[in-house]
C-alpha positions in Angstrom: 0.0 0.0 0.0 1.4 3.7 -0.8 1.7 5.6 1.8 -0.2 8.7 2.1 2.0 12.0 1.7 0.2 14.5 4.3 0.2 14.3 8.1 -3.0 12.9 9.5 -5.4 10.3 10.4 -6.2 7.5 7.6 -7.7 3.9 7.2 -4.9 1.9 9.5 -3.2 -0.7 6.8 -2.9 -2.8 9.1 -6.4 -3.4 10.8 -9.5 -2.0 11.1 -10.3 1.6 12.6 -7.9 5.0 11.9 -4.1 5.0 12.8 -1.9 8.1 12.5 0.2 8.8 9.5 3.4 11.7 10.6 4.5 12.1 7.2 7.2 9.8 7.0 6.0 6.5 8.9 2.7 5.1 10.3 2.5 5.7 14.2 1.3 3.3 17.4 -1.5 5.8 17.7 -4.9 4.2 16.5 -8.6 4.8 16.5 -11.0 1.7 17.0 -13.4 1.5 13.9 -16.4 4.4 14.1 -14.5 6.6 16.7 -14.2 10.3 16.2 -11.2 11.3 14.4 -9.3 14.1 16.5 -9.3 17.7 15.0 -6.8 17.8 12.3 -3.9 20.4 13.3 -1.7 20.4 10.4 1.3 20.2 11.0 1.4 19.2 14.8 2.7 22.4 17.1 4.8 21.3 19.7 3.4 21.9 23.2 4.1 24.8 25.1 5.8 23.2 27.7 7.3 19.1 28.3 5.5 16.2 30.3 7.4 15.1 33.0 10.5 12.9 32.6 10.1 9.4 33.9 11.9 10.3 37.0 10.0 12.8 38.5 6.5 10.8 37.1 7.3 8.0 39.2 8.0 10.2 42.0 4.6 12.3 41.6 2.6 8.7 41.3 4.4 7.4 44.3 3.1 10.9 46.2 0.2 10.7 44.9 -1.0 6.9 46.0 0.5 8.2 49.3 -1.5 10.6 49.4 -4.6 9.6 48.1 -3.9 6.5 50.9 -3.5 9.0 53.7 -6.8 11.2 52.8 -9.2 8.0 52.4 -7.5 7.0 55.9 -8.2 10.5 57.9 -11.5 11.0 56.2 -12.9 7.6 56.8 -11.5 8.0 60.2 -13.1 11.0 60.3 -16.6 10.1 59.0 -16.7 6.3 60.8 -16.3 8.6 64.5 -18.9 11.0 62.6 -21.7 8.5 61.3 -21.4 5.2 63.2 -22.8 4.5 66.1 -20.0 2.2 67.7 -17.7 5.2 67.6 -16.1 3.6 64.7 -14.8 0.0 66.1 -12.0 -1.0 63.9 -13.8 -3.2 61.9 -16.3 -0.5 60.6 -13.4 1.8 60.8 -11.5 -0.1 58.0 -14.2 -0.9 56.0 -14.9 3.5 56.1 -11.6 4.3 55.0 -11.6 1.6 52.1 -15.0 2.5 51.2 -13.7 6.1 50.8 -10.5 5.2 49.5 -13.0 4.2 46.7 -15.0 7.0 46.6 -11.9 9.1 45.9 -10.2 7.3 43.7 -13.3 7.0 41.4 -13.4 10.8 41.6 -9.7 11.6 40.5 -10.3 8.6 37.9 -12.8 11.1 35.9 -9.4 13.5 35.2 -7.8 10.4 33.4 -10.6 9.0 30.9 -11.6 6.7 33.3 -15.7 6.6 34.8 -16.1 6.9 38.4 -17.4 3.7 38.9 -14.2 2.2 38.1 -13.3 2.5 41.5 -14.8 -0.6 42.4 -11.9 -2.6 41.0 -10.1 -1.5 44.0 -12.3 -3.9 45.7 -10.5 -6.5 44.0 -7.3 -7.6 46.0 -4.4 -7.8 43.7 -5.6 -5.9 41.0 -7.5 -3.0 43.0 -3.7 -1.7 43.8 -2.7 -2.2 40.4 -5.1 0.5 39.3 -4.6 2.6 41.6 -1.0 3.0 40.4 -2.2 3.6 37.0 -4.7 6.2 37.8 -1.8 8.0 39.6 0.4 7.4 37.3 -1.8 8.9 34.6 -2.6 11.7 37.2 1.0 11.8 37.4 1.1 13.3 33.4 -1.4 15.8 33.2 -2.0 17.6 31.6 -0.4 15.9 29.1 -1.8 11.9 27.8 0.1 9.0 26.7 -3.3 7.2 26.0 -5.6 7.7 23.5 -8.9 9.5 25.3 -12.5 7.8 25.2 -14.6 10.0 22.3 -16.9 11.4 24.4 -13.5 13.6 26.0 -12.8 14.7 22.4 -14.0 18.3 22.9 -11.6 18.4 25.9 -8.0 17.6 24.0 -5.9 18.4 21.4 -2.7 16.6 19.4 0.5 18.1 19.7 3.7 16.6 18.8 6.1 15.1 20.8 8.8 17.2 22.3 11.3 14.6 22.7 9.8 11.1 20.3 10.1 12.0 16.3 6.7 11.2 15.3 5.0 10.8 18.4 2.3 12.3 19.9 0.8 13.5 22.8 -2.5 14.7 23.6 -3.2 17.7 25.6 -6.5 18.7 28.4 -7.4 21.8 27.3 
């Protein structure tokens, strides 16, 4: 197949849906079949300033799971002495703070495509701590995304190009 001259999105070669031509070579940026196309900016502008390096992004995620932690912990404290009878035994005081651990994390999880119900999965034991790195590490990046955002955030973000990755692209929260 020729490839196409001009920047943009076009019929991925290799699959079904859209993937992202840069001009000289076809990029790991794809669109599942019947998703909204991004706004074509031709060519890509640089963004104004760079996404974190991989150094400080682990060090903001590993602050911000601390944090998050230590919140949930004082405010289910907090609201297990507030609203439970039993002054908040330590049973019912653990099962406030993870319940609001939940509560928050499915409220930051909005800021990084994902729904707020998704903090359920925290309920699961192995996999609940899993995600909550990856919502802090995605957290972490803003407002910069290394993930392609669900369409109905499309009106919310633009396609810049990669400061430091010929070819690649970022999207920014506008």
């Amino acid at each position: 197949m020729n490839a196409p001259a001009a920047p943009g999105w076009y019929r991925d070669p290799h699959g079904t849906g859209s993937r992202y031509w840069d001009g000289q070579r076809w990029s790991d940026h794809v669109l599942p079949e019947g998703a909204p196309l991004p706004p074509a900016t031709q060519p890509l502008a640089p963004p104004e300033r760079n996404p974190r390096g991989m150094g400080a992004r682990v060090t903001v995620t590993i602050a911000l799971v601390a944090g998050l932690v230590a919140i949930s912990a004082i405010l289910g404290d907090f609201l297990a002495s507030l609203l439970l009878d039993d002054g908040g035994s330590n049973g019912s005081k653990e099962a406030t703070q993870i319940w609001t651990l939940i509560v928050v994390a499915g409220l930051v999880a909005t800021r990084v495509s994902y729904r707020w119900f998704d903090g359920l999965t925290l309920l699961l034991p192995i996999y609940g701590i899993v995600w909550l790195f990856r919502i802090a590490w995605r957290v972490a990046y803003l407002p910069f995304r290394d993930w392609t955002p669900r369409p109905e955030e499309a009106a919310s973000w633009r396609q810049v190009a990669h400061p430091t990755t010929p070819g690649g692209m970022l999207y920014v929260v506008e």
